[in-house]
C-alpha positions in Angstrom: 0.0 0.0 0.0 0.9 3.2 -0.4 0.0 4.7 2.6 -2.8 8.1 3.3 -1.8 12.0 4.1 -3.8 14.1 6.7 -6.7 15.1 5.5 -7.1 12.5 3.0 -10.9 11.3 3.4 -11.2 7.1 3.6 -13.7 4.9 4.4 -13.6 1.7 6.7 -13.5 -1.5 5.1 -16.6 -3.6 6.9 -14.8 -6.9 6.0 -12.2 -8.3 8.8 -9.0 -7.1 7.5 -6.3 -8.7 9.1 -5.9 -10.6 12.2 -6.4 -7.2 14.4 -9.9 -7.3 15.1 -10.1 -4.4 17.0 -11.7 -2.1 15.2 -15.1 -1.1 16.4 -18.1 -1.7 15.0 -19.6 1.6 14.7 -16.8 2.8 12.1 -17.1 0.0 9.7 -18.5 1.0 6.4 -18.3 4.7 7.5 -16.0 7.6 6.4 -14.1 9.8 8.0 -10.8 12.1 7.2 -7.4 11.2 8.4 -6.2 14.2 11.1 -2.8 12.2 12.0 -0.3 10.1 10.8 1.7 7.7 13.7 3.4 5.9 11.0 4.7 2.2 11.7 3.9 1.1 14.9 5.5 -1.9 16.9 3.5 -4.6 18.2 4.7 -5.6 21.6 2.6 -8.9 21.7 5.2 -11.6 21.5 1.8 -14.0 20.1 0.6 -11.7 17.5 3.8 -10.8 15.0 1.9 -9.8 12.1 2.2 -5.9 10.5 -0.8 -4.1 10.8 0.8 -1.2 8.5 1.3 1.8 9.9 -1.6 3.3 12.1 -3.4 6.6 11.5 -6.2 8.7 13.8 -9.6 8.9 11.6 -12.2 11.9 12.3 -15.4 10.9 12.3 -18.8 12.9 12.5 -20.8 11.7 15.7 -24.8 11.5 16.0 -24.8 15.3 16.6 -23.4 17.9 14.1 -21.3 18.9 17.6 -19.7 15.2 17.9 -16.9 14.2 16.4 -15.2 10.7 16.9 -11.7 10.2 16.4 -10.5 6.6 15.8 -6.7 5.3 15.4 -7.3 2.6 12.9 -4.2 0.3 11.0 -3.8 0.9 7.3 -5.3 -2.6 6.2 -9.0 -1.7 7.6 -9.0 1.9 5.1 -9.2 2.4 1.8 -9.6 5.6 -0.1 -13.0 7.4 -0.5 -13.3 9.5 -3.4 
C-alpha cells in the first residue's frame, strides 16, 4: 500500500482485514478524514507478530453535528474514499 496523508478522506473497510480485530463496530463502512499520521507502529505482543501497516487517527462525524469521533485505525481496515 501506499500509505494516506492528513486530510485525506477514507472509508472503513466492513470486511475483517487482518488478524487485528479491534476495530469497532460503529466505524465499519463509515468515512471519515485522516487528522494524523503515527506511522509504523511496533506490536509488543510476543503472540501476534503480524504488521498491521502503519496506524493513523480517523475523524469521524458523531450523531450530533457537535460530535466528532476520532479513531486510530491500522492501514489494512481503510481504503480511499473518493
Amino acid at each position: 500500500m501506499k500509505g494516506f496523508e492528513a486530510n485525506q478522506r477514507v472509508r472503513v473497510k466492513t470486511e475483517n482485514a487482518s488478524p487485528n480485530r479491534r476495530v469497532p463496530e460503529y466505524v465499519r463502512g463509515r468515512t471519515g478524514v485522516i487528522v494524523k499520521v503515527h506511522g509504523a507502529v511496533p506490536n509488543y505482543e510476543h503472540d501476534h507478530p503480524d504488521n498491521w501497516g502503519p496506524l493513523y487517527s480517523v475523524l469521524f462525524d458523531g450523531r450530533s453535528p457537535k460530535e466528532k469521533i476520532v479513531v486510530d485505525l491500522h492501514e489494512p481496515w481503510l481504503e480511499l474514499y473518493e
